[in-house]
N, C-alpha and C positions, 0 to 999 in steps of 0.2 A: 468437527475439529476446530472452525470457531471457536466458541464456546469452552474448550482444551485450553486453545492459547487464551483467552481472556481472564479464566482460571490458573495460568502459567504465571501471566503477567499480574496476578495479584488484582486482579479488578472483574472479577464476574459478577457482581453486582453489573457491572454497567455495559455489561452487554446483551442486546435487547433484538438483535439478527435475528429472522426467522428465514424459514427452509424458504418460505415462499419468497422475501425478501432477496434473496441471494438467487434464488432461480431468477427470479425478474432482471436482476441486475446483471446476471451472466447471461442469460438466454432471453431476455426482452426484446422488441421491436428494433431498439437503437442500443444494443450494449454500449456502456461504459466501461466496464467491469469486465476483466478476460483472468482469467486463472490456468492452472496447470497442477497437476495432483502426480502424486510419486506413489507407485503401487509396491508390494512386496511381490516375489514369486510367485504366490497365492493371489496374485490380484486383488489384494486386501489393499485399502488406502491408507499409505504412512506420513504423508505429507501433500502440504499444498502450496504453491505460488498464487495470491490473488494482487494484480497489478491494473493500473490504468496507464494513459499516453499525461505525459506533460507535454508541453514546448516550450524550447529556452530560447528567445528573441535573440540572441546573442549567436547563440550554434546557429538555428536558422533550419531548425529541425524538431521532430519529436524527440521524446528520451519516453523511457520507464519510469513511473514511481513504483516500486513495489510497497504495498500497503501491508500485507502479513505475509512471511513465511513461518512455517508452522511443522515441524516435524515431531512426529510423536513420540515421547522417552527411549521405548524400548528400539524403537527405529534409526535414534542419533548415532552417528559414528557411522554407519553404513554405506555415507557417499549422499542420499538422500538429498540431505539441502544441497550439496557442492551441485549434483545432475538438477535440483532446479535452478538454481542461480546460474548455472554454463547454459542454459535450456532458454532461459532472458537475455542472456548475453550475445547466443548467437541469433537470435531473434532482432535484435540490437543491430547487429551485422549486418543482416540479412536484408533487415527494412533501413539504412543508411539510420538509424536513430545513434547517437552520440551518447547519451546516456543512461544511464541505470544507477536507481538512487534508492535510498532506502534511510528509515531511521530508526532506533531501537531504544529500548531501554537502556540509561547510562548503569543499570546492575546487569546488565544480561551477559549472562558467561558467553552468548558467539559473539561476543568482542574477538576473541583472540582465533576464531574459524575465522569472521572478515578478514582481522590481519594477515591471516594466512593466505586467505585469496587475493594479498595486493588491496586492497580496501582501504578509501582512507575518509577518514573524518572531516568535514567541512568547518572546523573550529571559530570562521568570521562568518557564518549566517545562524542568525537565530530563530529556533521555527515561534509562530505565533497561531494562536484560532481562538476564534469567537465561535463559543457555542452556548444556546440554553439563554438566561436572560438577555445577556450582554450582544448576542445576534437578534434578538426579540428587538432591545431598544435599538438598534440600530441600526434594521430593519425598515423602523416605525418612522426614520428619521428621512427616509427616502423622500414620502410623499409630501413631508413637510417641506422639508430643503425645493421639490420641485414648484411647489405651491411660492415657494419665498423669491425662488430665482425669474419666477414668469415666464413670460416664451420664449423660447428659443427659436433661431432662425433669423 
C-alpha cells in the first residue's frame, strides 16, 4: 500500500521501500516505526497508519507524527481513515502524548476530511529537509568543522 500512496501522491518514481525495509523498521530490535492497518469484513487490508513519537520541549512530552495515512480508493468514505486517526488519538490519551501531527499535500482533497475532524493547519512553521546531495555536503562538513574547532573540554 506504500507504493499505492506514492503512486497517489504523483511520485512513484521516488519510492524505493522494500517489504524487507518496513519489516525492519516495524518489527526490528529497536522499532522506530509503529503502524496500524484498517481491515475490511473480509480481513482484507484497506488502509494504514504508519507513525513515530516526536517530543516537543515545550509540552514536555511526546506527540505523534503520523508519516502516511493511506486508505485505498474503493475503501474511502467508509470510516477507514476517521477509525485510524480516532485509533492515534486515543493512543495520544492514553500514553499522556499532547500531540498528533501530520502533513499532506497542499492538493490533497482530505483537506476538507481534516477540517471535518477539527484539524488545523500550522500556517507559522515551515517544514524544511536535506536530502541526497545537500545532506551528503553537510554531512561531510561535520568532520571538518570538528578538526577546525580542536578539543573540547
Amino acid at each position: 500500500m506504500v507504493h499505492e500512496l506514492a503512486d497517489y501522491e504523483r511520485a512513484a518514481d521516488r519510492c524505493h521501500l522494500t517489504a524487507g525495509q518496513l519489516e525492519a523498521a516495524l518489527f526490528g530490535p529497536a522499532p522506530t516505526l509503529f503502524g496500524h492497518v484498517a481491515v475490511d469484513a473480509t480481513d482484507r487490508p484497506v488502509g494504514f497508519a504508519l507513525w513515530f513519537l516526536t517530543f516537543s520541549t515545550w509540552e514536555g512530552t511526546h506527540g505523534i507524527h503520523l508519516e502516511d495515512l493511506y486508505v485505498r480508493p474503493a475503501a474511502r468514505g467508509t470510516g477507514a481513515g476517521r477509525l485510524l486517526l480516532a485509533a492515534l488519538a486515543a493512543l495520544c490519551l492514553e500514553r499522556g502524548y499532547r500531540r498528533l501531527e501530520w502533513m499532506m499535500l497542499d492538493w490533497n482533497p482530505a483537506a476538507g476530511f481534516y477540517r471535518a475532524i477539527d484539524a488545523r493547519t500550522i500556517d507559522d512553521w515551515v517544514p524544511y529537509r536535506l536530502d541526497g546531495a545537500a545532506l551528503r555536503r553537510l554531512a561531510a562538513q561535520a568532520t571538518v568543522d570538528e578538526a577546525a574547532s580542536g578539543p573540547t573540554g
